[in-house]
C-alpha positions as CSV (number, residue, x, y, z in Angstrom):
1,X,124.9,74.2,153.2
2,X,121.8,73.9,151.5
3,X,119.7,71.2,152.9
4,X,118.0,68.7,150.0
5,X,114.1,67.8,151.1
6,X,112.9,64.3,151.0
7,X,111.4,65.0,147.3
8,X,114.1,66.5,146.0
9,X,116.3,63.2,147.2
10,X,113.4,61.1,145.8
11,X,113.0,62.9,142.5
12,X,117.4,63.0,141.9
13,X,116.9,59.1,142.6
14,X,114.3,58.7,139.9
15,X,116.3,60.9,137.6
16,X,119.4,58.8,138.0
17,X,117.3,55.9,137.5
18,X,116.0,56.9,134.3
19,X,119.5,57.8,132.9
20,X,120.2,54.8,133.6
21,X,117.5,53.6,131.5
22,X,117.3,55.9,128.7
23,X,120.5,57.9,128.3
24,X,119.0,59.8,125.6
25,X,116.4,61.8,127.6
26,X,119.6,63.6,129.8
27,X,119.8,66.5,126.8
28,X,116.3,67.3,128.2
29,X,116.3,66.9,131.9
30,X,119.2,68.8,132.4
31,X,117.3,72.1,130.1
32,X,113.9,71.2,132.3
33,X,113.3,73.9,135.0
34,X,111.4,72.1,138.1
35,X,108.1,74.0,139.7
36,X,106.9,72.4,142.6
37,X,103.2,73.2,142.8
38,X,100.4,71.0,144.3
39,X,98.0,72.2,141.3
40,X,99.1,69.1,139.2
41,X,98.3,65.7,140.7
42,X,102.1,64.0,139.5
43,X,103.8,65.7,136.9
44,X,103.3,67.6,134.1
45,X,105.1,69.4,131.8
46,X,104.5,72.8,129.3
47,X,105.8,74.0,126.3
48,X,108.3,76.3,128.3
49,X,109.9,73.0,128.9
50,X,109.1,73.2,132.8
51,X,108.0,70.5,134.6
52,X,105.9,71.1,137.7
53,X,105.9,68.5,140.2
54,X,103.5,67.7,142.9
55,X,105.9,67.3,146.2
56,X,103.5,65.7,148.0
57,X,103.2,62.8,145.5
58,X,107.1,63.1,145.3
59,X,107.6,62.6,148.9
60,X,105.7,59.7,149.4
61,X,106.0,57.0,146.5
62,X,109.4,54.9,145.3
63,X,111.9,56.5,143.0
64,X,110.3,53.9,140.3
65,X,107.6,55.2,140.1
66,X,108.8,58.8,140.2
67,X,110.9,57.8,137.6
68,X,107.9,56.3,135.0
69,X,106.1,59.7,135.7
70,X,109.3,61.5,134.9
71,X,109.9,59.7,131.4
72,X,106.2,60.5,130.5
73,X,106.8,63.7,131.0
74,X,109.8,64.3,129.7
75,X,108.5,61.9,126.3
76,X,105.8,64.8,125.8
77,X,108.9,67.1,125.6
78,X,110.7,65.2,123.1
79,X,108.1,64.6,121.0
80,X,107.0,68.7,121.2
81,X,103.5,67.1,122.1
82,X,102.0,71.3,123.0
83,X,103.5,72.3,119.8
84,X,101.8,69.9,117.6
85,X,99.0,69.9,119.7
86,X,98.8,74.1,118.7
87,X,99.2,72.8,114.8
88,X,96.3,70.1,115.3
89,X,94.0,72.4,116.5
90,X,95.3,75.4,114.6
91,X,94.9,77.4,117.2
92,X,97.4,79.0,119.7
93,X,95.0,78.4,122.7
94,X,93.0,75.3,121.9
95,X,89.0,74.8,124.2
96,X,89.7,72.8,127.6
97,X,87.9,69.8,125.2
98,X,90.3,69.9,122.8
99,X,93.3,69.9,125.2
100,X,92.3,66.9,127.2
101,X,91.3,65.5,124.1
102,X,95.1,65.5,122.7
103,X,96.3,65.0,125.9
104,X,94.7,61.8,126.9
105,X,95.3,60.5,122.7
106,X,99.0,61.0,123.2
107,X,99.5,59.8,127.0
108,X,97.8,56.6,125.2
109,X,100.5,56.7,122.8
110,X,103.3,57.2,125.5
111,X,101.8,55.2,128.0
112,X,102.2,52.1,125.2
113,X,106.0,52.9,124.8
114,X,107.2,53.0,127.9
115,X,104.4,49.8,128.9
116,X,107.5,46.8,128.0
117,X,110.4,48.1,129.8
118,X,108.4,50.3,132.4
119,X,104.6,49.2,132.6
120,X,105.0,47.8,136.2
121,X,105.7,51.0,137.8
122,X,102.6,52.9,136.2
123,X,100.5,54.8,138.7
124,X,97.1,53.8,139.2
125,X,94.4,54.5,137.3
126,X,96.0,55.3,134.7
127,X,94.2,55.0,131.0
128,X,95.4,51.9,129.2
129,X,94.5,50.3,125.9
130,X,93.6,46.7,127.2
């Protein structure tokens, strides 16, 4: 019997949880292949469609806030945000600026959809458009 850590039970919670939430997503979740890696500080995703997880971050918060960091994620899949990001920058491997730079324009743009139904479980620190 293969035992299940304490992040993997905390990440299956916030992946029920956001099912529960928006039904839509499963298609997606259930193609993502998981990497858990401490070289990201939550999540992040790539346009393999794996989504590397920080355990550590796993392990210790609430499957709420798991799960906001999981639809963020999984958001950037749906809306092929490293494809267009490639088309934007018409380049196949866009400059470290020019990566951040998309990257932090569409989080803005994410992190405003998901702010009515989900804005109280955002981490800290997070960029916002006050």
């Amino acid at each position: 019997m293969k035992t299940i850590s304490v992040a993997d039970a905390h990440f299956n919670a916030a992946k029920n949880i956001c099912k529960g939430t928006e039904p839509y997503l499963s298609p997606i979740w259930d193609k993502m292949r998981i990497v858990e890696t401490t070289e990201v500080p939550i999540m992040a995703v790539d346009k393999e469609n794996r989504i590397y997880i920080n355990p550590n971050y796993i392990q210790n918060h609430s499957a709420d806030k798991i799960a906001y960091a999981l639809l963020h994620e999984t958001l950037h899949v749906a809306y092929d945000d490293a494809g267009r990001m490639h088309k934007v920058t018409g380049t196949e491997n866009p400059s470290e600026v020019e990566a951040l730079v998309h990257n932090v324009a569409v989080d803005l743009v994410l992190q405003q959809q998901l702010q009515k139904h989900h804005g109280h479980q955002e981490p800290e620190g997070i960029v916002r458009i006050q």
